[in-house]
Every structure is written in C-alpha cells, then in structure tokens.
TORBAVEX-910858 format. One record per residue: residue number from 1; residue in three letters; chain; y negated, x negated, z negated of N, C-alpha, C in turn. Coordinates in steps of 0.2 Angstrom, whole numbers. Layout:
BEGIN
<site NUM,"ala","A",<Y,X,Z>,<Y,X,Z>,<Y,X,Z>> ...
END
This chain:
BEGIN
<site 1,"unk","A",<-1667,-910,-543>,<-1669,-905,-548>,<-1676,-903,-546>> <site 2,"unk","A",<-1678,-897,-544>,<-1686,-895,-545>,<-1690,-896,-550>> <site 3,"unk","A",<-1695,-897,-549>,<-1699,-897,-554>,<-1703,-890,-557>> <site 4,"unk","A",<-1703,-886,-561>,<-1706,-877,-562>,<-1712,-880,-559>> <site 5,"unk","A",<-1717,-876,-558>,<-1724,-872,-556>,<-1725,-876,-565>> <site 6,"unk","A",<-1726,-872,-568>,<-1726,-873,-575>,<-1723,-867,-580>> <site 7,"unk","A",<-1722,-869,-587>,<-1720,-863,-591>,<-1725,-859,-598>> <site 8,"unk","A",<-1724,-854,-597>,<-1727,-853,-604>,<-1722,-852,-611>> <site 9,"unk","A",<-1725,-854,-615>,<-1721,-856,-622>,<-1725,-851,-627>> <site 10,"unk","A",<-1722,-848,-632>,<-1725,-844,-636>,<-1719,-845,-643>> <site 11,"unk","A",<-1724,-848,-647>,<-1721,-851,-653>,<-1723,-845,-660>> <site 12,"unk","A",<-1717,-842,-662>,<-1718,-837,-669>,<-1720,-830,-665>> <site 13,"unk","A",<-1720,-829,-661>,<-1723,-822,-659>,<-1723,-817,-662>> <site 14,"unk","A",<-1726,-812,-664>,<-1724,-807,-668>,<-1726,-800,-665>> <site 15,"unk","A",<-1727,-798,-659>,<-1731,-791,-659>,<-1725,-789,-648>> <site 16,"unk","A",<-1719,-786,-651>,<-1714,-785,-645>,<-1719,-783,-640>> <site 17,"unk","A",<-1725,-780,-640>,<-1729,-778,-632>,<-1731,-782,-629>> <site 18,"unk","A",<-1735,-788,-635>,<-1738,-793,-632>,<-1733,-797,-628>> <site 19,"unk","A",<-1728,-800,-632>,<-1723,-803,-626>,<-1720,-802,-620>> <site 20,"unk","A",<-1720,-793,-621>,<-1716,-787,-614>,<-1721,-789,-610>> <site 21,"unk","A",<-1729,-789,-611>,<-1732,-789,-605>,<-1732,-797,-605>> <site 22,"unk","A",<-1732,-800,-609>,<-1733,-809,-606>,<-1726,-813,-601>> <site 23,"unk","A",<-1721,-808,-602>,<-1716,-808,-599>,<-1716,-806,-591>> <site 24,"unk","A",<-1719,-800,-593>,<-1721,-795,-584>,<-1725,-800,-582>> <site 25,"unk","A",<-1730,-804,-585>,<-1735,-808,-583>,<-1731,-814,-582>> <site 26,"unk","A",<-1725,-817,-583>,<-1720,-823,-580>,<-1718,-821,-574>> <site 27,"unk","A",<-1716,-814,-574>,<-1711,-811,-567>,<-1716,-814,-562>> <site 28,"unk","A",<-1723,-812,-563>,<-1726,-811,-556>,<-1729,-817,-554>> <site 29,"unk","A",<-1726,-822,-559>,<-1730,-830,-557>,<-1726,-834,-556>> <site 30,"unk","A",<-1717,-831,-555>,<-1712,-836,-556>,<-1712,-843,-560>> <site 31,"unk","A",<-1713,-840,-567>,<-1711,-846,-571>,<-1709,-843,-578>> <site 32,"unk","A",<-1706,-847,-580>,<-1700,-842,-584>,<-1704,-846,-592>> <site 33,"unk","A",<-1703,-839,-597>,<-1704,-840,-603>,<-1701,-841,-607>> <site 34,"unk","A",<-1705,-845,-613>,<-1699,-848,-620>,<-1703,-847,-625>> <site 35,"unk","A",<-1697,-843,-629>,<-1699,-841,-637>,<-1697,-846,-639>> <site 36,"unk","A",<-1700,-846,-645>,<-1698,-852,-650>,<-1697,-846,-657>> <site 37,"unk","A",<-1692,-848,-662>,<-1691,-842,-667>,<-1694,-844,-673>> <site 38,"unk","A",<-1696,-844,-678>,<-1693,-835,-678>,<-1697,-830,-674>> <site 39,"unk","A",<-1695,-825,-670>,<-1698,-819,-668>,<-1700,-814,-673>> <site 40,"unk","A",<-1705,-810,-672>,<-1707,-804,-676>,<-1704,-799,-672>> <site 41,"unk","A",<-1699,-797,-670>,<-1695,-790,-669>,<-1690,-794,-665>> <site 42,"unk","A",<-1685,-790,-663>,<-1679,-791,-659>,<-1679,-790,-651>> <site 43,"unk","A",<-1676,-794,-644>,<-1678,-795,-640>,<-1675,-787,-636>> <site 44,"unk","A",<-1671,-785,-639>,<-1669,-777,-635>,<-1674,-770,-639>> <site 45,"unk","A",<-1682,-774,-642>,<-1685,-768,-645>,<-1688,-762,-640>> <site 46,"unk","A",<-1689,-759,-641>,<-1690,-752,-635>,<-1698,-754,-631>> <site 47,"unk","A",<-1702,-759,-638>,<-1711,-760,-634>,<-1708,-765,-630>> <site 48,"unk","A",<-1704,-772,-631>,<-1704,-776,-625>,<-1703,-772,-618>> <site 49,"unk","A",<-1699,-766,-618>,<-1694,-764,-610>,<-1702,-763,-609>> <site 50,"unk","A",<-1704,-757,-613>,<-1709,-753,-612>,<-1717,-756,-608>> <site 51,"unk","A",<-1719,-764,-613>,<-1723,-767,-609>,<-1720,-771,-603>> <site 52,"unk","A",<-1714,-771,-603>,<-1712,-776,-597>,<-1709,-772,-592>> <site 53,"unk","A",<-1710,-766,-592>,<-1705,-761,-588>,<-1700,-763,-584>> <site 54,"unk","A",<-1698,-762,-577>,<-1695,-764,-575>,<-1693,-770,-572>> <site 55,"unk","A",<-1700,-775,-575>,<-1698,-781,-572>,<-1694,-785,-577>> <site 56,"unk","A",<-1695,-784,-584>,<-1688,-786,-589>,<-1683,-792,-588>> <site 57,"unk","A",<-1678,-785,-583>,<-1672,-790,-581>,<-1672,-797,-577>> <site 58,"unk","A",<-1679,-796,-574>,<-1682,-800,-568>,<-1683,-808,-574>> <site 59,"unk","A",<-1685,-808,-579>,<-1689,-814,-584>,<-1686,-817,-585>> <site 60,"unk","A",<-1685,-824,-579>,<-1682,-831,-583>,<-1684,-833,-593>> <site 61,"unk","A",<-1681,-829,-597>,<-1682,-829,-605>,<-1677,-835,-608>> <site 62,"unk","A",<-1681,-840,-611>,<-1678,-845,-614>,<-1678,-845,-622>> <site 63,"unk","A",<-1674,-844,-626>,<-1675,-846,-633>,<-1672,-853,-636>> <site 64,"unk","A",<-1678,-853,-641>,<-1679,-861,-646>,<-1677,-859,-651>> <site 65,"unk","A",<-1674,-859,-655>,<-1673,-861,-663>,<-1679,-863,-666>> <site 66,"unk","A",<-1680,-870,-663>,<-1686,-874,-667>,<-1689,-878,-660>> <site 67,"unk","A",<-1695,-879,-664>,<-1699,-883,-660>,<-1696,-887,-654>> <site 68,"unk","A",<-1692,-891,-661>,<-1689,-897,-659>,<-1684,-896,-655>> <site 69,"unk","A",<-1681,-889,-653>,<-1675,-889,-648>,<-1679,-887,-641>> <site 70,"unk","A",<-1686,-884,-642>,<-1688,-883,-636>,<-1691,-888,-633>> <site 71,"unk","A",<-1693,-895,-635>,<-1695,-901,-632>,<-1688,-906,-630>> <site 72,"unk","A",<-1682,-904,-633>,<-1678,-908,-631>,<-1675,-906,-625>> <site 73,"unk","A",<-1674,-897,-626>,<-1670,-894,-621>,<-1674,-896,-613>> <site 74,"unk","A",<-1682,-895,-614>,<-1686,-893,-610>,<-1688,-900,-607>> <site 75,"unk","A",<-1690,-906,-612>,<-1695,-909,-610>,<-1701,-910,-603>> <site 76,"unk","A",<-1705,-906,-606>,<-1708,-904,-600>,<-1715,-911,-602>> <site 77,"unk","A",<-1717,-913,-595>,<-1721,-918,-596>,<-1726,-917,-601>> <site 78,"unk","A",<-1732,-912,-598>,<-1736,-912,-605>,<-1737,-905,-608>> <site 79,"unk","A",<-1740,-905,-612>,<-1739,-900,-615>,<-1749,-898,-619>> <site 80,"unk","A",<-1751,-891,-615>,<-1757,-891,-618>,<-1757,-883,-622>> <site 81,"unk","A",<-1761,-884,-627>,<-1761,-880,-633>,<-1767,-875,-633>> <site 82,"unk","A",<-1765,-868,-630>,<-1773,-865,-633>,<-1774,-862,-638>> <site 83,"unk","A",<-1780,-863,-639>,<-1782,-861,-649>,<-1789,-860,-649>> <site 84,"unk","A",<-1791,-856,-652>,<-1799,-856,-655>,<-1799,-863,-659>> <site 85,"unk","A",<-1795,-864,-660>,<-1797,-870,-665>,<-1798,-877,-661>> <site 86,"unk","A",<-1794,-875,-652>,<-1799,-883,-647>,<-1805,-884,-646>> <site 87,"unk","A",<-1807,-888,-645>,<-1815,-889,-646>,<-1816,-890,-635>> <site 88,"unk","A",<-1810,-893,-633>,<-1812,-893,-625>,<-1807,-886,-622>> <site 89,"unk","A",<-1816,-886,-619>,<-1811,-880,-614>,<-1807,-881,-609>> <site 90,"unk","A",<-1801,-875,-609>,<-1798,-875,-604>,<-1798,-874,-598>> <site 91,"unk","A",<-1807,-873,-594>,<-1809,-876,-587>,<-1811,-882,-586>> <site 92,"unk","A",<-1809,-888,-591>,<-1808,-895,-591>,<-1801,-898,-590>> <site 93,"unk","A",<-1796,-893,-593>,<-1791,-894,-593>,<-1786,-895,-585>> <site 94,"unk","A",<-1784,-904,-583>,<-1782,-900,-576>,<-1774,-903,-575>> <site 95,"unk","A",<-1770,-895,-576>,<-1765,-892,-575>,<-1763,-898,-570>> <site 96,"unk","A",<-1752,-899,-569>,<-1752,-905,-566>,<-1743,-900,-565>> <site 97,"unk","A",<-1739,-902,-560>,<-1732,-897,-562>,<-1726,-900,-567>> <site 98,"unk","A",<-1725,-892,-569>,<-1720,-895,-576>,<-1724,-893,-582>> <site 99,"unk","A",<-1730,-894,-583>,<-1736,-893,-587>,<-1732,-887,-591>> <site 100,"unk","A",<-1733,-887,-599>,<-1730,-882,-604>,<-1735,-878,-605>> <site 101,"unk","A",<-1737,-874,-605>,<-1746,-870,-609>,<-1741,-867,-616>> <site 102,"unk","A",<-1746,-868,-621>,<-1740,-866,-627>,<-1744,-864,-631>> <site 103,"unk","A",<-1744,-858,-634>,<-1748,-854,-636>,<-1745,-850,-644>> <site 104,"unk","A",<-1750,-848,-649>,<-1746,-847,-657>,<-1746,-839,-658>> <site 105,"unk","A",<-1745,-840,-665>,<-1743,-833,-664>,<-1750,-829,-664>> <site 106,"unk","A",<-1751,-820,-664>,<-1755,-817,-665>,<-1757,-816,-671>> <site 107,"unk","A",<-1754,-819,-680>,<-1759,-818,-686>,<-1762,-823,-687>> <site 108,"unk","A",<-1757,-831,-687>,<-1757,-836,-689>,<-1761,-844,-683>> <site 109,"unk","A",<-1759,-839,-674>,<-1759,-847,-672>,<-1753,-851,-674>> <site 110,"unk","A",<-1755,-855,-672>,<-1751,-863,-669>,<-1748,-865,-676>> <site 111,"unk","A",<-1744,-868,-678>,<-1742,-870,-683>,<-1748,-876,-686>> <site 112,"unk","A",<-1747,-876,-693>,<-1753,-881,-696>,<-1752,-887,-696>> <site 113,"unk","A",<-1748,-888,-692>,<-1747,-896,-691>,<-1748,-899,-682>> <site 114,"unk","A",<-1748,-894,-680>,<-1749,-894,-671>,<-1757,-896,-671>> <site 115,"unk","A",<-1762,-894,-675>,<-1767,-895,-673>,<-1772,-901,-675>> <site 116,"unk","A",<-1766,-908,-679>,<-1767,-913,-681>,<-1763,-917,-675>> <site 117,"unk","A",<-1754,-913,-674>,<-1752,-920,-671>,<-1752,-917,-663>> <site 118,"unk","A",<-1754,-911,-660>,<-1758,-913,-654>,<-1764,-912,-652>> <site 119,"unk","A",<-1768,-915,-655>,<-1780,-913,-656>,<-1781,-913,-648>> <site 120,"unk","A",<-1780,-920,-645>,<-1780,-921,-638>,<-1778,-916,-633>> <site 121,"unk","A",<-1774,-912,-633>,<-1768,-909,-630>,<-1772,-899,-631>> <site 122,"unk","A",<-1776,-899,-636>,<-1779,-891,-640>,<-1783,-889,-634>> <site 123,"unk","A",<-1785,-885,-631>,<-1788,-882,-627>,<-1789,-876,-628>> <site 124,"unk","A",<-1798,-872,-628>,<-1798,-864,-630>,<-1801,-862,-625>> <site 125,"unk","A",<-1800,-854,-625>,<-1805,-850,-620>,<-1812,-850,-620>> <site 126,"unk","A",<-1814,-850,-617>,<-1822,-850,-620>,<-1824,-842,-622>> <site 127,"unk","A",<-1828,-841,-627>,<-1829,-834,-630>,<-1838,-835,-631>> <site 128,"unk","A",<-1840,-832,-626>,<-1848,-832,-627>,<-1850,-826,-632>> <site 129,"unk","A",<-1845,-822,-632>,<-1848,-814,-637>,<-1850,-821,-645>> <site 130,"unk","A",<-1855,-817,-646>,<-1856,-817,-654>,<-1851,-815,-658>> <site 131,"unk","A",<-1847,-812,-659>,<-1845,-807,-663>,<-1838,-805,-662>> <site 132,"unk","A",<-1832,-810,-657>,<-1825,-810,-657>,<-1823,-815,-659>> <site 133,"unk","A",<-1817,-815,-665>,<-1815,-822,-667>,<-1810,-824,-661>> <site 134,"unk","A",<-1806,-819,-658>,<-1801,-823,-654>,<-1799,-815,-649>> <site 135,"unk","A",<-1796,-818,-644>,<-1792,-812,-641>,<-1786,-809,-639>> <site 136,"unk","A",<-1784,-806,-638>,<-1777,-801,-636>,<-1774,-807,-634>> <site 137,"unk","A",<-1767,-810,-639>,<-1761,-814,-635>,<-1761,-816,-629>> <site 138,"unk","A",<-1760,-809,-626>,<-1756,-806,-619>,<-1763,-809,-614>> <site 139,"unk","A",<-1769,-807,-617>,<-1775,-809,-612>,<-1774,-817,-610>> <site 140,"unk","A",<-1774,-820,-618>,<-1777,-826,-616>,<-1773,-832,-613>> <site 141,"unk","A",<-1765,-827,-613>,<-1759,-832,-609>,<-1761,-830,-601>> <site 142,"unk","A",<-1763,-823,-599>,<-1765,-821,-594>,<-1772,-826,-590>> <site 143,"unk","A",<-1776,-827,-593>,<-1782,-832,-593>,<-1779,-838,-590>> <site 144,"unk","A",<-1776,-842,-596>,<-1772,-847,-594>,<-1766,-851,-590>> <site 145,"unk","A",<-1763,-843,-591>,<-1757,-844,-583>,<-1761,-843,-578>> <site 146,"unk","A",<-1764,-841,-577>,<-1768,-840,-570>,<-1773,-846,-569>> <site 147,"unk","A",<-1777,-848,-574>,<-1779,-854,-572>,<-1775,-861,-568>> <site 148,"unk","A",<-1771,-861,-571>,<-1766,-866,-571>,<-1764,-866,-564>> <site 149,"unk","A",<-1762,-857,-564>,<-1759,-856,-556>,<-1761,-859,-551>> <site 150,"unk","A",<-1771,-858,-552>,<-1775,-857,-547>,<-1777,-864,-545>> <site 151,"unk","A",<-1776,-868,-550>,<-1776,-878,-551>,<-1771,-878,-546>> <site 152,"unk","A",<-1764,-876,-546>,<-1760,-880,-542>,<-1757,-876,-537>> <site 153,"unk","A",<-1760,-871,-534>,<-1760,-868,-529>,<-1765,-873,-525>> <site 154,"unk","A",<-1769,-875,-526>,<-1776,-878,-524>,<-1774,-884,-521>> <site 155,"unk","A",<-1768,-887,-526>,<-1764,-895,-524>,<-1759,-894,-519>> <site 156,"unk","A",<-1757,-887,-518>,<-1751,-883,-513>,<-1744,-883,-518>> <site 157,"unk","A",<-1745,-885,-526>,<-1739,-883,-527>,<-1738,-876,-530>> <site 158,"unk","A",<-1741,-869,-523>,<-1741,-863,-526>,<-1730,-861,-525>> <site 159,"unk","A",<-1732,-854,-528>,<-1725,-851,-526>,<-1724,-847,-519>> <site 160,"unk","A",<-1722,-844,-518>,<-1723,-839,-512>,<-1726,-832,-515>> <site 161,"unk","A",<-1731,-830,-510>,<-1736,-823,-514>,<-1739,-820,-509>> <site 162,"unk","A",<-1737,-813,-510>,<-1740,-811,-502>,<-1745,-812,-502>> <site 163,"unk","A",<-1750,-814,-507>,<-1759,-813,-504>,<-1758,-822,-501>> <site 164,"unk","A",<-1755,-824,-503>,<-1754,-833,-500>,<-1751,-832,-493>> <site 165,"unk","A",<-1745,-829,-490>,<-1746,-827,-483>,<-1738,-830,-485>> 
END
C-alpha cells in the first residue's frame, strides 16, 4: 500500500464554497479530502459545483461520522491542527508523508476539547496585520497544503506536476 502525499481534513464545515474550492484545491495537489460531520449544507449543493467547478468529480471525498471514525478508518501517522489559537507556527512545522493537516470549522474552529488533547500537535498562520482575527477557510488550507507540499517535494516525495517536469 502507498502511502498519500498527505490529506486534508475539515471537521464541522459549514460555508459549501469554502469546501468547493478547498476540494478544487485537493484536485490540483492529489490528495484527497475528509469531512468529518456534521456538515453545514448538503454535498450536491449548487456553491460546492460552483466553487469546485469541474474538477468536483475529480475529488478523492472521504466522509466521517465522527472524529473517531476518521482516526480509525484513516490512521494517519500524525496529525497537525491549524488554529489561531497555536502558539507555533506552521513554518516550524515539518510535514513528513501520510501527515493529516486538520482544520475546524469557519464560526467555531476546532472542537473545544482538540485544543487541550492535541496542544503539541496546534499550528497557526502567522498574521502580522493588526487588525485580522483569522482568515478565509479556503485560504488558510491553501497556505497549508502547499506548505506541506512544498516540505515534501523538497524530500522528493512530490506528485507528478507539469512545472516539476
């Protein structure tokens, strides 16, 4: 069995564009995504086609019940959490394959118990503006997937990509 590049996880989601484009944003990085439920709208709503246009059909799309079905089903080695509420940044963070990035909803964040039982594990963006509490979903999985990308491209565990040759 191979091991993935890595995946992205999005637990409670609520806003269909934000995951239509974080999905288009799975297509292009071949790694496939996992909602954890409850979701905030339904996965045939018209904003996911719409953000995700036609690469949609393309989105290895994995659904979780519960947390706990997507650590069993998955068990992906590690698992790092981005949040305003990490205290280390995620350019300390260094991505390895397999690696889960797992990310909360757009009202609430991460569940309130994720940020006791995994402290070590929390990772944020860094935001020098004065005056932004947090940003766009969709950006900061963007951010993140591509950091990670760009970690293990570096080690050669990229995917095939026309600018990689």
């Amino acid at each position: 069995m191979q091991t993935e590049r890595f995946s992205v996880v999005l637990v409670r989601p609520e806003i269909p564009h934000n995951t239509g484009a974080i999905g288009r944003l799975c297509v292009g990085l071949g790694v496939p995504l996992h909602l954890v439920r409850p979701l905030g709208f339904a996965l045939d709503d018209r904003s996911i086609a719409r953000a995700g246009l036609d690469y949609w059909p393309h989105l290895d799309v994995r659904l979780h019940d519960t947390w706990e079905d997507f650590l069993a089903a998955v068990r992906p080695p590690r698992l790092h959490f981005l949040s305003t509420h990490g205290e280390k940044s995620l350019y300390a963070c260094r991505f390895a394959p397999g690696d889960a990035l797992v990310f909360g909803s757009e009202s609430s964040g991460l569940p309130a118990d994720f940020y006791a039982r995994y402290r070590d594990a929390l990772f944020r963006i860094p935001m020098p503006g004065a005056h932004a509490r947090s940003i766009n979903l969709a950006n900061a999985v963007s951010i993140a997937a591509y950091e990670c990308y760009r970690q293990l491209a570096a080690t050669g565990t990229k995917g095939r990509n026309r600018a990689d040759g």
